[in-house]
N, C-alpha and C positions, 0 to 999 in steps of 0.2 A: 884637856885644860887643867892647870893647876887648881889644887885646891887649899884655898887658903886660909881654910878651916886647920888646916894640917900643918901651920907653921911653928915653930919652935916658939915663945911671946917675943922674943925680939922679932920677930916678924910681923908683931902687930903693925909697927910703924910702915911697914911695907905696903900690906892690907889697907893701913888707914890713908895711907899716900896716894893707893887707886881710887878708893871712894872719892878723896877729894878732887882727884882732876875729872873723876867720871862727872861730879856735882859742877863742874869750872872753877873750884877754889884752887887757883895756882901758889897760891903765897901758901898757902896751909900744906901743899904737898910739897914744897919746897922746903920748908921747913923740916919736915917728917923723915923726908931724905937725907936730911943734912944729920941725923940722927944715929945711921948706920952706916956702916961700911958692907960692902957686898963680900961673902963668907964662902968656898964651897959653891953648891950647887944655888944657893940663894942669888951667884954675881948675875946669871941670865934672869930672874926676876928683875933685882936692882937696879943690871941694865935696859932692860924695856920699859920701865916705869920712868928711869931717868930721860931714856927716848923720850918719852910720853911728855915729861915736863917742858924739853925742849919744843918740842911742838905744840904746845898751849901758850908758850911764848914769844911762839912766831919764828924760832930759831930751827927751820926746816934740815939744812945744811951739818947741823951738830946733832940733831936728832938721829938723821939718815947713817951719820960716823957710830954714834953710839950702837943704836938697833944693831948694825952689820955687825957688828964688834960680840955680839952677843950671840948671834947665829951661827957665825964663824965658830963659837963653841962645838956646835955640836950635840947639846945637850937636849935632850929628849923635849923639854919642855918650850922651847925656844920658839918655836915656830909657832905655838898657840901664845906665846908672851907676845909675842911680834903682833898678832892681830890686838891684842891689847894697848902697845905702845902704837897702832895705827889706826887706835879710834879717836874721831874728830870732835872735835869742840864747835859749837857755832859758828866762833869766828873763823876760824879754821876750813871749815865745811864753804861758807858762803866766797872764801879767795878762790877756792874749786869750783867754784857756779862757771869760772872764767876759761877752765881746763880746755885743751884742743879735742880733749877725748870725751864722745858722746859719754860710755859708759861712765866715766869719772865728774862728769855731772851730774847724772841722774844719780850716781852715789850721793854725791853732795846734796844735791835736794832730797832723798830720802831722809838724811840725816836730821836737814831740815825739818822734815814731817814731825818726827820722832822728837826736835825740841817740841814743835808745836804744841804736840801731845801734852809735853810734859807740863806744858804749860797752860793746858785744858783749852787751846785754841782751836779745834776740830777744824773749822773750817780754812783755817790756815796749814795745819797738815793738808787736807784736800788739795788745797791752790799747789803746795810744794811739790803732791806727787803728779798732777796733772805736768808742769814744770817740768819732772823727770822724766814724764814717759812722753813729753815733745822732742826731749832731749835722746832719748835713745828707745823709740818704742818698744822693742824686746826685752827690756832690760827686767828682768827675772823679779829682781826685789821687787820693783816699782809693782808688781802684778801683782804680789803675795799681801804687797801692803794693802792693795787695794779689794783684794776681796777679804780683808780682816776687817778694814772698816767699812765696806757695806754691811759687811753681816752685824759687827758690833753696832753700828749706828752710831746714837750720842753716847753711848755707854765708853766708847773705846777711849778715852783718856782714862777711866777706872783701869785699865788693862795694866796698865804702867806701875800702878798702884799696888799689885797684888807680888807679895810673897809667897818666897815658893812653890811649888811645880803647877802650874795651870788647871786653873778651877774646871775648866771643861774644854779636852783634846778635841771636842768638835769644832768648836769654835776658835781656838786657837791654833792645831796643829800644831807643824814645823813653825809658824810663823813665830810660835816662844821664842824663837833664835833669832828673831830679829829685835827682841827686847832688852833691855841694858840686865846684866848680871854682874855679880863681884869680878868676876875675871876674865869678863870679856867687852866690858863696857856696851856699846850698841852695834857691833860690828857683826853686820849680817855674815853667815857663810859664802853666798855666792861668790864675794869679792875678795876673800881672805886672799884668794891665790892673785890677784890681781893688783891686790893692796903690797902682801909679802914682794910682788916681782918689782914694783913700781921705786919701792924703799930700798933695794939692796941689790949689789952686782948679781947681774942673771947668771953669769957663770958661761960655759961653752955649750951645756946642755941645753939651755934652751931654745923653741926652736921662733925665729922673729915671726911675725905678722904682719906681712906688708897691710896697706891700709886698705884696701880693696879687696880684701883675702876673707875667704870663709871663716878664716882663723882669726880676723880682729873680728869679726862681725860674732863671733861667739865669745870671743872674750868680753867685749865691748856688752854683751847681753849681760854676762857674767857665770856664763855656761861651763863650767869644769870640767866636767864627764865628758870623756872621746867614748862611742860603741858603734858609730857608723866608718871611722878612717881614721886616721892614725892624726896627731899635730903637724905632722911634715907634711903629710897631703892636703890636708886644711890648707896650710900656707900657701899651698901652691891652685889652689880652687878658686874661684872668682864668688865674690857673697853672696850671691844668688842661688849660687849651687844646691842641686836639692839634697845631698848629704847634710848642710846645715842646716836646713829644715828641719830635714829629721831629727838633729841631732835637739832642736829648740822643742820640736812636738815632744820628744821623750821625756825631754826636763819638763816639759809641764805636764806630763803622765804621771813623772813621780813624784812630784811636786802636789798635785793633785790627791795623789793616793796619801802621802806623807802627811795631811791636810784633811784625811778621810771626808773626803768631796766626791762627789759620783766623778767618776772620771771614766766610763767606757765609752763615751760620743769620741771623747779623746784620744782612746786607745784605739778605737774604729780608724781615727782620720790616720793615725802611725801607722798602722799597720795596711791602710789602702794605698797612702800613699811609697811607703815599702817597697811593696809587691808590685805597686808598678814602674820601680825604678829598674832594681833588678834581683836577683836570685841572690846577692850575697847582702842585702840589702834588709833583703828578707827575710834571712835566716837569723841577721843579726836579731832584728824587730822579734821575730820570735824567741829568741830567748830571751828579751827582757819581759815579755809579755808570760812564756809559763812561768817566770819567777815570779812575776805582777798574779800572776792568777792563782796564787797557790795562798798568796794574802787576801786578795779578792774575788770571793769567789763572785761577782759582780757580772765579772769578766767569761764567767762561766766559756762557752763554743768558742768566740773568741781566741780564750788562752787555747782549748781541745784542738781549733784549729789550728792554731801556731804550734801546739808539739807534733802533728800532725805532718806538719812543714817538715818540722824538723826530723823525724822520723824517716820519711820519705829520702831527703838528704842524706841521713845515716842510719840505714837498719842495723847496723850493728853495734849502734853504741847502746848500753843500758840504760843511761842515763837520760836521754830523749824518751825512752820506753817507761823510764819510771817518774819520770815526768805524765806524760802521759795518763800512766795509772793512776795516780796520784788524782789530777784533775777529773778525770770519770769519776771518780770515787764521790768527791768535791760534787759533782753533778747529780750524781746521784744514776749513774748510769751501769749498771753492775756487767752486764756480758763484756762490753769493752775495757772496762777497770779489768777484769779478769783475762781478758785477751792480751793486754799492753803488759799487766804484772808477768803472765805466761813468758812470752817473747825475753822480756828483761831477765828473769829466772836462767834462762838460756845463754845469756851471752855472758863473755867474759872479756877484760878481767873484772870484777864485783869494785866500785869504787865508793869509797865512805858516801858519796851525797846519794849515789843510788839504794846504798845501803838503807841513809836516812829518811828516804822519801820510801821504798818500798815496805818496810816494817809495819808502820802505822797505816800505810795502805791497804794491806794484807788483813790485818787486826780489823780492821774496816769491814773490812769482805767474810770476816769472820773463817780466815784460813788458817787455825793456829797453828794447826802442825805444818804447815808451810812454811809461816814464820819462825819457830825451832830448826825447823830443819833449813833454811837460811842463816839462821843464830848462828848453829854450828857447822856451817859452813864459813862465817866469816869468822869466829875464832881458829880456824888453820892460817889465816891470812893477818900475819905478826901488825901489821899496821890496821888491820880492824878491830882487834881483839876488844882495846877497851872501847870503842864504841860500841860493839857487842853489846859488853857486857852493861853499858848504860840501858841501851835499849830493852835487854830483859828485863831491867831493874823499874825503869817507867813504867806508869800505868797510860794509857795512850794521850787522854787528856796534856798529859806536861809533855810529852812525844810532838803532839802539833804547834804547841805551844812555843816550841825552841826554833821548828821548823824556818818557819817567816823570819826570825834572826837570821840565823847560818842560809838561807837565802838569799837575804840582803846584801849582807857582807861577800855572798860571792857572786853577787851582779856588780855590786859598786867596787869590787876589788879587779872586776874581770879590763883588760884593755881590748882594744879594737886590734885586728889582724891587717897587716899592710893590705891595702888594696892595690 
C-alpha cells in the first residue's frame, strides 16, 4: 500500500482528499483535487482518488474509465490505489444490496455493518451481517466479521475508534484489515481481487467462471488462494465439488491461525477430508499444514503426520525431511528430530529453506558441530553463501523468529499443480 506519510506537501491535498471521501465529504474532496495536477508517479494516486470521487457521486461509468486509465500504468502502486478508489460509500454499498452476484452483496452489506459501527449502532451492524451471510453463506469477510463481534461484544464500535496498530492481536487478528485506514479506506482483502476484476477489462488472461462452477462459488465466497487445482479446473468443476471445499476449509485454517484462534478441529476436518479424496489431495493439504505447524505448534502430530505424508511421497527430497525435523524438535520428540535431520543431511541438492529450517533445528538438538559443518558445506554452494553466513551470525532465538515469515510467503506464493 502507499504510504502517505511519505508524500512530497503538495501531496497533502491528495492525503486530505481520501480522508474526505473515506468520511463521505464529497464536495471537500472535490475541491482538494481540483487543487493539483497529477505529477510523475503521483498521476496513479490522483487517478484513483479521482476514481473514487466519481463514485461517491454516483458517476460509476467515468469512475471505471478513470481507475483503468491508471492500471494501464503499470505502476507498482496502482493496483493497491485501485482498492482504494473501490471503497464504497453507503450509498454506494446499499445500490449493491441489488447486485445479481451473491458475493457482491454480502460485500455490500458488510460494508454496511462497518457504517453501523461507526455509527455506534451495534445491533444494526449484527442485522447487516446476518443479511450478508443469507446472501452468500461462505462469504469469508461475513465470518471474520462475525467472530470479531462476538468476541468484542458491545465494546466493538470502540475498535473503529483506535489509532494505530491494534491494542491486542488477540482480539483483533487479521480482521485489522478489515478496518478503515489512510490508504485503504474499508476494503477488506478478500475481495480486492474481485473488486479490481469487476472495475476494469480482465484482459485474456483471465479465466471466466461460469455460474455453477466451483470457480464462482469460490470467488463469490471471496477465496483467492488456488492449492487444491488450478482456476481452469475450477471453471470446469461443478460447486459442490469437494476440491472447493477444501479450498474454503483451508482459507478458514488460515484465517483462523491469522486470527490466533485455536484452529486444529479445523485443520483435523482439512486434512480428513484430504485424504479421503485422494493422494494428491493429500499431499497438497500437507504441505500447508507443516508450514501451518511450524507457526503452531498447536498442531503438534497433525503437522508430524502430514510431513510424514509427505516424506513417504518423496524420500528424497530434503526438504519434507527438514520439515520433518523441524516439527519433532517442535514436539519435543528428539530420536525422530535426529533421525529426519540424519536422512536430510544426506540428500542432495541442500536447498536455502532446507538450509533454514535444518540449522535452528540442529541448534535445537544441541549438534553444533553438525551445524558448522553444514555452514560450510553451504558456503561452497555460491547461492547459499549469504544465508550461511546470516545463519552463523544469529543467535537461534531471531533464527525462529524469521522462520514463520519466509514460511508464509512461500505457502501463499506457492500455486497449485495442474491436476
Amino acid at each position: 500500500m502507499s504510504d502517505f506519510s511519505s508524500f512530497p506537501p503538495r501531496g497533502d491535498a491528495l492525503r486530505l482528499a481520501l480522508l474526505a471521501l473515506v468520511e463521505g465529504d464529497v464536495p471537500a474532496a472535490a475541491s482538494l483535487l481540483d487543487l493539483v495536477a497529477p505529477q510523475g508517479d503521483e498521476s496513479v494516486d490522483h487517478s484513483s482518488l479521482v476514481a473514487r470521487l466519481f463514485w461517491a457521486q454516483g458517476q460509476d461509468q467515468a469512475a471505471r474509465a478513470v481507475l483503468g486509465a491508471a492500471l494501464a500504468t503499470g505502476a507498482p502502486a496502482a493496483l493497491a490505489l485501485a482498492s482504494v478508489a473501490l471503497c464504497d460509500g453507503p450509498e454506494h454499498a446499499r445500490r449493491r444490496l441489488d447486485s445479481p452476484e451473491p458475493g457482491e452483496q454480502a460485500d455490500a452489506a458488510c460494508d454496511l455493518a462497518l457504517h453501523s459501527l461507526r455509527a455506534d449502532d451495534l445491533a444494526g451492524a449484527w442485522r447487516w451481517l446476518e443479511r450478508a451471510h443469507q446472501a452468500c453463506p461462505e462469504h469469508c469477510e461475513t465470518a471474520r466479521w462475525r467472530r470479531m463481534l462476538e468476541e468484542a461484544g458491545p465494546s466493538a464500535p470502540l475498535l473503529l475508534r483506535v489509532e494505530g496498530p491494534p491494542p491486542s492481536a488477540r482480539l483483533l487478528g487479521d480482521v485489522w484489515d478489515l478496518l478503515p485506514t489512510p490508504d485503504r479506506g474499508w476494503l477488506a482483502p478478500e475481495r480486492l481481487l474481485r473488486r479490481i476484476l469487476a472495475a476494469t477489462d480482465p484482459g485474456p488472461d483471465l479465466v471466466l467462471a461460469p455460474a455453477d462452477s466451483a470457480l464462482a462459488r469460490l470467488r463469490q465466497a471471496g477465496v483467492t488462494g488456488r492449492v487444491f487445482a488450478t482456476e481452469g479446473d475450477l471453471a470446469g468443476l461443478p460447486a459442490a465439488h469437494p476440491l472447493a471445499d477444501l479450498e474454503l476449509r483451508l482459507d478458514r485454517v488460515l484465517s483462523l491461525e491469522r486470527e490466533e484462534r485455536p484452529l486444529l478441529a479445523a485443520a483435523q476436518g482439512l486434512w480428513q477430508q484430504a485424504c479421503a479424496l485422494d493422494a494428491v489431495a493429500c499431499q497438497d493439504a500437507a504441505q500447508a499444514l507443516v508450514t501451518l505447524g511450524t507457526r503452531r505448534p498447536a498442531l503438534g502430530a497433525l503437522a508430524l503426520e502430514a510431513a510424514g505424508v509427505l516424506v513417504e511421497h518423496a524420500p528424497r527430497e530434503p526438504l519434507w525431511r527438514s520439515y520433518q525435523a523441524t516439527l519433532a524438535v517442535q514436539a519435543g520428540a528428539r530420536p525422530p528430530a535426529l533421525q529426519a535431520a540424519d536422512a536430510a543431511l544426506g540428500l542432495e541438492p541442500l536447498d536455502s529453506m532446507s538450509l533454514f529450517l535444518l540449522v535452528p533445528a540442529l541448534r535445537a538438538l544441541g549438534m553444533g558441530p553438525v551445524v558448522q559443518h553444514l555452514l560450510e558445506r553451504a558456503h561452497r554452494q555460491p547461492e547459499l553463501a549469504e544465508l550461511a553466513d546470516w545463519l552463523e551470525q544469529d543467535p537461534l532465538p531471531a533464527v525462529q523468529a524469521v522462520i514463520s515469515d519466509r514460511l508464509r510467503s512461500r505457502f501463499d506464493d506457492a500455486a497449485p499443480a495442474p491436476r
